[in-house]
C-alpha positions in Angstrom: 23.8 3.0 -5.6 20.7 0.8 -4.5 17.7 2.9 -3.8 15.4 1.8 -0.5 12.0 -0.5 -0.5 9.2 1.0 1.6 6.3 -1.0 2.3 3.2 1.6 3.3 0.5 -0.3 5.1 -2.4 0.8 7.2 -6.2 0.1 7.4 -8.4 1.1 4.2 -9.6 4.4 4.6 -5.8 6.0 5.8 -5.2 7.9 3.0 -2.7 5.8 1.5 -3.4 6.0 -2.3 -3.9 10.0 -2.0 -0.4 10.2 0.4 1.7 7.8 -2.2 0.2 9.9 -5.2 1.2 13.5 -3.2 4.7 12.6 -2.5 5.5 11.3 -5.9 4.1 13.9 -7.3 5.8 16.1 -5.7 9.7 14.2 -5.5 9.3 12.1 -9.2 13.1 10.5 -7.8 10.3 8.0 -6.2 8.6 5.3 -7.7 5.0 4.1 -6.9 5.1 0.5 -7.7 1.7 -0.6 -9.6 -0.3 -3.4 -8.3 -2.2 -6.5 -10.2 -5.4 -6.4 -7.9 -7.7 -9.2 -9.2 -10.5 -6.4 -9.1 -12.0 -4.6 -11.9 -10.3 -1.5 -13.8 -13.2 0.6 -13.1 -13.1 0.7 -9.2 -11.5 3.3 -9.3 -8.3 4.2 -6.8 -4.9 4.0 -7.5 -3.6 3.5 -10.5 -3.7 -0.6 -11.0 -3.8 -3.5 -13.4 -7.3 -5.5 -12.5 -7.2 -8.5 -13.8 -9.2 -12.0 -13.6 -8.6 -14.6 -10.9 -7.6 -17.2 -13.3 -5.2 -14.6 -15.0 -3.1 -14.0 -11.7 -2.9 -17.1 -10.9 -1.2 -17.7 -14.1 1.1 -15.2 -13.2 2.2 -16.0 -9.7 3.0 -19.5 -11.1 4.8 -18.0 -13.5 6.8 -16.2 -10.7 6.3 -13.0 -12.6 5.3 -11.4 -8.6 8.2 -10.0 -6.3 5.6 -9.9 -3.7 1.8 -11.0 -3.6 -1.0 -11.5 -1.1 -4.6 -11.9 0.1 -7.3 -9.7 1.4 -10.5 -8.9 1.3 -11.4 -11.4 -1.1 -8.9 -10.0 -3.4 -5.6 -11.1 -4.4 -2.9 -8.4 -4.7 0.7 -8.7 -6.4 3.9 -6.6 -7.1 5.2 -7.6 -10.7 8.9 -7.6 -10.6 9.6 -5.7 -12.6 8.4 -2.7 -10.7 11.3 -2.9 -8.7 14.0 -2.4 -10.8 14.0 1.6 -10.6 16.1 0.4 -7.1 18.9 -0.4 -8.9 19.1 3.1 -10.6 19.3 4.0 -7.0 15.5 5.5 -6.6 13.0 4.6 -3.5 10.0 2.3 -4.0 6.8 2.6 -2.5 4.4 -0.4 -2.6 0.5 0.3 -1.4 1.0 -3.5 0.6 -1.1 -5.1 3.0 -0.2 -5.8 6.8 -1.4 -9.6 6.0 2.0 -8.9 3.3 4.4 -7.9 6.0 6.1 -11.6 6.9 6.9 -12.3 3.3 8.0 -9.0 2.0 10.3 -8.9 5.0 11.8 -12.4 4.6 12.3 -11.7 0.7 13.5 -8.1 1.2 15.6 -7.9 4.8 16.1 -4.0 4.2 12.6 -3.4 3.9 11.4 -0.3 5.6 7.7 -0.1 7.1 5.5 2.7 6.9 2.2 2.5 9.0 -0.6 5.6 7.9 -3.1 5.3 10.3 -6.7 7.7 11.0 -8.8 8.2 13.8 -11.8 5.6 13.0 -14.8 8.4 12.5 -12.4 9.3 9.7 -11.8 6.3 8.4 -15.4 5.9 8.3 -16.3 8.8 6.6 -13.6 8.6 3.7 -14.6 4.7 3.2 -18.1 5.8 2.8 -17.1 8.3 0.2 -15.3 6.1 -1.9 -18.5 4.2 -2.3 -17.1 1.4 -2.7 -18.5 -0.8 0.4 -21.9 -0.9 2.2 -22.1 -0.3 5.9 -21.8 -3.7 7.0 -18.7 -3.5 4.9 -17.3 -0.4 6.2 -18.2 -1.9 9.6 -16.1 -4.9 9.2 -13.0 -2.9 7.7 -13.0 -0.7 11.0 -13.0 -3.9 13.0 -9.2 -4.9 11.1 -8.3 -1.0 11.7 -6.9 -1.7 15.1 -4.5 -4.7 14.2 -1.2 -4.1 15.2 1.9 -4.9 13.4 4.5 -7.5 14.4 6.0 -7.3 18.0 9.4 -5.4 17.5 9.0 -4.6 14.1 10.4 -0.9 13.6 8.0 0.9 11.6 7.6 4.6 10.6 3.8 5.4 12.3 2.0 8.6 9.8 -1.3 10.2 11.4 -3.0 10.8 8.6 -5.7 13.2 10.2 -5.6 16.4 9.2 -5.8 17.7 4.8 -4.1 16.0 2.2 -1.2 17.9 2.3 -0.3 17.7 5.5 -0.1 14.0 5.4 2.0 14.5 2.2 4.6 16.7 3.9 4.4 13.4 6.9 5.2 11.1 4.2 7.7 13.2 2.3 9.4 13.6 5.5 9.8 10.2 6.5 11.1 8.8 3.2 14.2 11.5 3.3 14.8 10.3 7.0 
C-alpha cells in the first residue's frame, strides 16, 4: 500500500502552515514533510531546518533533496527522506511553492495539488502579523497572490477565509477525497 503526495501551495499569508499543522494534528496517519529553508531557525513558522546557503548547496549536490526550489530570496528543499512514510502507506503533505509545481510533477506523476487561497485584505493582515516583512514587502507578496497555476492542471482550490478551523475541516476533507 503506497500512500498519496500532496503538494499545498498558495500565496504567503493563506494559512498554510496553521491548515497543515490542524489536520495532522488532528489525523497523525499524515505526515508533514519538513523543509530545509536557507533561512534562520528563529523566524519562526513551521517547523523547519534553517540552514546556511553554502550548507544546502552541499546538500542538493549531494542529491540528498526529493524536491527543492527558489523564492523569495530563499532556497527551499524536501530531504528525501521525508518521503518514505508513503511507502508505509501514509499521505504526505509538503508546504511547496507554485514556482515548485513543474518539477515536483515531472518527478512525482501522481502528485496531487492543493491550492489555499484568501481574500487579499486577509492576506494582508495575517502577513503583517507574522512580522516578518515591511510593507513594501507585504505589498510585493500580494502582487504574486493572484498567479495562477498551470493551464489544465487539476488542483484541489481551499478558501481559507473564515477561523482556523474551518479551514482545517476544508483541508481534512479534501485529503480523504
Amino acid at each position: 500500500m503506497t500512500g498519496q503526495l500532496f503538494l499545498v501551495v498558495g500565496p504567503s499569508g493563506a494559512g498554510k502552515d496553521t491548515l497543515l499543522a490542524g489536520a495532522v494534528a488532528a489525523d497523525p496517519r499524515l505526515h508533514w514533510a519538513r523543509r530545509v529553508i536557507t533561512r534562520a531557525q528563529v523566524a519562526g513558522g513551521e517547523p523547519f531546518e534553517g540552514v546556511s546557503a553554502p550548507a544546502f548547496q552541499a546538500r542538493l549536490q549531494a542529491g540528498e533533496f526529493a524536491l527543492h526550489w527558489q523564492a523569495h530570496g530563499l532556497s527551499y528543499g524536501v530531504d528525501a527522506a521525508e518521503l518514505a512514510p508513503l511507502a508505509q502507506g501514509r499521505n504526505v503533505l509538503i508546504n511547496g511553492s507554485r514556482a515548485a509545481l513543474a518539477g515536483a510533477l515531472a518527478a512525482y506523476p501522481g502528485l496531487r495539488v492543493i491550492q489555499i487561497s484568501a481574500p487579499p485584505e486577509v492576506l494582508a493582515d495575517r502577513l503583517a502579523l507574522r512580522g516578518r516583512e515591511n510593507r513594501a514587502e507585504i505589498a510585493d507578496r500580494l502582487k504574486r497572490a493572484s498567479y495562477a497555476l498551470p493551464e489544465g492542471l487539476p488542483a484541489i482550490e481551499i478558501s481559507n477565509d473564515a477561523t482556523p478551523e474551518k479551514g482545517i475541516a476544508k483541508l481534512l476533507y479534501a485529503l480523504r477525497g
